[in-house]
N, C-alpha and C positions, 0 to 999 in steps of 0.2 A: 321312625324312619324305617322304610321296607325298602327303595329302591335309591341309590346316591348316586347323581353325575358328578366327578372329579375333573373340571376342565383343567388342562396342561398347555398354560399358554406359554413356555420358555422353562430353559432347563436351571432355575434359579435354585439356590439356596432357599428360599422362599415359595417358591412352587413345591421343592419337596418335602417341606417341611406342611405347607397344604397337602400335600397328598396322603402323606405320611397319619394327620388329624385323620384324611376323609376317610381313611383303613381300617386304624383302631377304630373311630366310633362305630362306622358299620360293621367291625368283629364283635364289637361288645354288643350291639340289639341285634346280630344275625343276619344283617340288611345284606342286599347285593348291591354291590360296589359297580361299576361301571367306569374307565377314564378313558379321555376325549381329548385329545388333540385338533384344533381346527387350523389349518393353513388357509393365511386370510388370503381372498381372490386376486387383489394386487398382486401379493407374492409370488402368485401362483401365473400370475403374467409376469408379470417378470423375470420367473426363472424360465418360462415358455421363449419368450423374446431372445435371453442370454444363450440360452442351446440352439434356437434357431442360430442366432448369430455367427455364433461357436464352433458349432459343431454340426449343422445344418437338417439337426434333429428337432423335432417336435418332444412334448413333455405332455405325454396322454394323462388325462383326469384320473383315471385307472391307478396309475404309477405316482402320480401325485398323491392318492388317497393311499396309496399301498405305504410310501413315505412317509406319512402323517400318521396312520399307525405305530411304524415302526419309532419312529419320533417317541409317543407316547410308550413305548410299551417300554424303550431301553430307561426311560425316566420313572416309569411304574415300577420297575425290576427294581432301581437301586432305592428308591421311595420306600416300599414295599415290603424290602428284603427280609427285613425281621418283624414282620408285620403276619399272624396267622389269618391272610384270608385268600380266597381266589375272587379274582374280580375278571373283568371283561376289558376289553382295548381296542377300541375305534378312531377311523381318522376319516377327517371329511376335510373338503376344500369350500370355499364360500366367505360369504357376509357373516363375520363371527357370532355375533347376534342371532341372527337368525338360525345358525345350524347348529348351535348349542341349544336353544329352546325348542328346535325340532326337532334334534334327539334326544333331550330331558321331554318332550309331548312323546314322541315314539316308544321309549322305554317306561314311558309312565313312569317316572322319577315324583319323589313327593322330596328330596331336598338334592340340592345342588350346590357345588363348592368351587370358588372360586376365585383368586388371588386379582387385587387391583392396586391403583399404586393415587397413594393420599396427592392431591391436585388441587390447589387454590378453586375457588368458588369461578372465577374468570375463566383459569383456566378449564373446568367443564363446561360451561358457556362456548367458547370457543370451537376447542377441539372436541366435544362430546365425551360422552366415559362411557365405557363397552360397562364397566361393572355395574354402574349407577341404573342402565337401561335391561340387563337383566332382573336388578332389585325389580325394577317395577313393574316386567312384563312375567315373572316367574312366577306361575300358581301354583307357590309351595316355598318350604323354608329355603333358604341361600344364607350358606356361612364363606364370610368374606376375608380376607384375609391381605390387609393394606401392608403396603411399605412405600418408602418415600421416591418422590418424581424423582426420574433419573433426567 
């Protein structure tokens, strides 16, 4: 491992406990660490819609991504805290899919880590799995880290 993406999908017990792994092993081989928040695009209409509504503001992509940082960075901190590394903290808005594999291609990442939650075989059929479609489109290790359907 030389370059790790830490995706930070929710402020769980289990996300930090993923982060927490992606830390130590990239302190132990030297890697750089990387973590990524992605605020998926619905949300992101949604919360555009609710301030129009509201408050009769718009909710600029800018301030959106500045948010999604911030998101990840106060979860990296408490993650992290005892954890010897410095890492990096990005936030993008989008198709979660897609801007996670564009920023593990843009960083050159060779492993990516990332928390999914265990789903009947139907149940992927149905609603699709954001984890299951990384597995397959990531050209490089992905350590997973399941917990059960809420």
């Amino acid at each position: 491992m030389e370059r790790a993406l830490a995706v930070i999908r929710n402020d769980s017990e289990q996300t930090q406990s993923l982060i927490r792994e992606a830390g130590e092993l990239a302190a132990g081989v030297d890697a750089d660490l990387s973590l990524l928040h992605v605020l998926p695009e619905e949300e992101y209409e949604e919360i555009m819609s609710s301030r129009l509504e509201t408050k009769g503001k718009s909710f600029p992509l800018d301030e959106a991504e500045m948010e999604a940082e911030h998101f990840a960075t106060q979860v990296g901190h408490r993650a992290l805290e005892n954890v010897d590394i410095e890492y990096e903290v990005l936030g993008t808005v989008g198709r979660e899919e897609h801007a996670i594999l564009d920023v593990a291609e843009e960083l050159e990442c060779d492993h990516l880590f990332i928390s999914g939650r265990r789903r009947s075989p139907s149940g992927k059929a149905l609603f699709g799995d954001l984890t299951q479609r990384i597995l397959l489109n990531f050209d490089g290790r992905v350590t997973v880290q399941l917990h059960e359907e809420e």
